[in-house]
N, C-alpha and C positions, 0 to 999 in steps of 0.2 A: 191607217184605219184603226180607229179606236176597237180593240178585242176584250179589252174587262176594267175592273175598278176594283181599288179597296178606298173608300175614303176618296180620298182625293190624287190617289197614285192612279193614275192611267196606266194601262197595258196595250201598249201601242206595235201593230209593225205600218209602217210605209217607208217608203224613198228615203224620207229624213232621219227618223229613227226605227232602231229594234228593239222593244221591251216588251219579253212575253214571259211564262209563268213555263216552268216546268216541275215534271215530277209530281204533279196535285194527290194528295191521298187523302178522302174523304171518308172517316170513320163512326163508329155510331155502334151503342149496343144496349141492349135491355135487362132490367132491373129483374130479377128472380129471385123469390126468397124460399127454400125450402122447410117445410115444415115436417118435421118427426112425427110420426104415426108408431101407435102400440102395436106390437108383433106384423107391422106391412111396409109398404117401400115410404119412404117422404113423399110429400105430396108438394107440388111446384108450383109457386101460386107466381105472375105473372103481376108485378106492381109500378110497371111504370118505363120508361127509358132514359139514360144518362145522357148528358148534353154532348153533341156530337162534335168532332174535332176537324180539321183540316190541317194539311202540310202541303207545302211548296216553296220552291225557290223563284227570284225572280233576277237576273243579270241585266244589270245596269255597268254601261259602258261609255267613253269616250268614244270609242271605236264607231260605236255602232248608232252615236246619235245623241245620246245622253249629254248635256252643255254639263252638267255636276251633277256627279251620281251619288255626293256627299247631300244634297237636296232630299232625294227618296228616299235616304239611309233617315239621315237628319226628321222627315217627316212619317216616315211608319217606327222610327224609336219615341216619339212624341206621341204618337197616337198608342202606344204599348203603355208608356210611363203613366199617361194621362187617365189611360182606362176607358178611351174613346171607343162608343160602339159604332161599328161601321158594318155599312153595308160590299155584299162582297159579288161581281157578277161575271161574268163570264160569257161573252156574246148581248143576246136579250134575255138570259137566264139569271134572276137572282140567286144564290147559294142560299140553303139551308131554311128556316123558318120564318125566321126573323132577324135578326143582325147576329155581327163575329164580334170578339176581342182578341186580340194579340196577344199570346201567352207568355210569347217567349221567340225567341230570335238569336239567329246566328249569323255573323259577318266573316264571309271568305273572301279575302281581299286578292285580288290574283296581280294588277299591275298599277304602277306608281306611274305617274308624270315626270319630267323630269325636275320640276318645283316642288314633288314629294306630294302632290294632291292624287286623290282616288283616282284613278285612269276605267279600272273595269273591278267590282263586286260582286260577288254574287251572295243575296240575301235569302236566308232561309227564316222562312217564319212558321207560328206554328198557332191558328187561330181555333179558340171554341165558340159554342154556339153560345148566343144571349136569348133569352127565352124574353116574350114577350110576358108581360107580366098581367 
């Protein structure tokens, strides 16, 4: 059963495969500029919100279903490189406003094949929000 999407990465669990998302941290904060006042406190004027971030890992394995977990490595560093914006979901819930970008990524390789190919990764990525223009 299909559980989320970035792009074209499915996040799947059933029978055949396990590929699910751990760890999600969804962050976000607002623009504040304080302004000096003659002999009284600054005054906090309230101008807007910074584009909001996400983090998560996602393990892609042999193990557990994955036929080449060098595929979704290979396909979300492409969609990082390229600057591709993508929509991000989770269930029947889209993330955030409007689409994510890939900022930035990290690859923990945990086991080899015996032919020295990717067996199980675990990929952390770290996307911001694309504001609709």
């Amino acid at each position: 059963m299909e559980i989320g999407s970035l792009g074209d990465v499915i996040f799947k669990v059933s029978e055949e495969e396990i590929k699910t998302l751990s760890g999600l941290k969804w962050s976000g904060s607002a623009t504040v500029q304080n302004h000096a006042r003659h002999m009284g406190l600054e005054k906090a004027e309230f101008t807007g919100t910074n584009l909001d971030k996400i983090t998560f890992s996602v393990t892609v394995s042999r193990y557990f279903g994955t036929k080449d977990p060098m595929e979704d490595i290979a396909a979300l560093l492409g969609y990082e490189r390229e600057g591709k914006i993508l929509l991000f979901t989770i269930g029947e819930h889209k993330y955030g406003r409007y689409r994510w970008l890939i900022t930035s990524h990290s690859i923990d390789v945990k086991h080899y094949t015996k032919s020295g190919d990717i067996a199980t990764a675990v990929i952390s990525l770290t996307l911001s929000e694309y504001p609709r223009r």
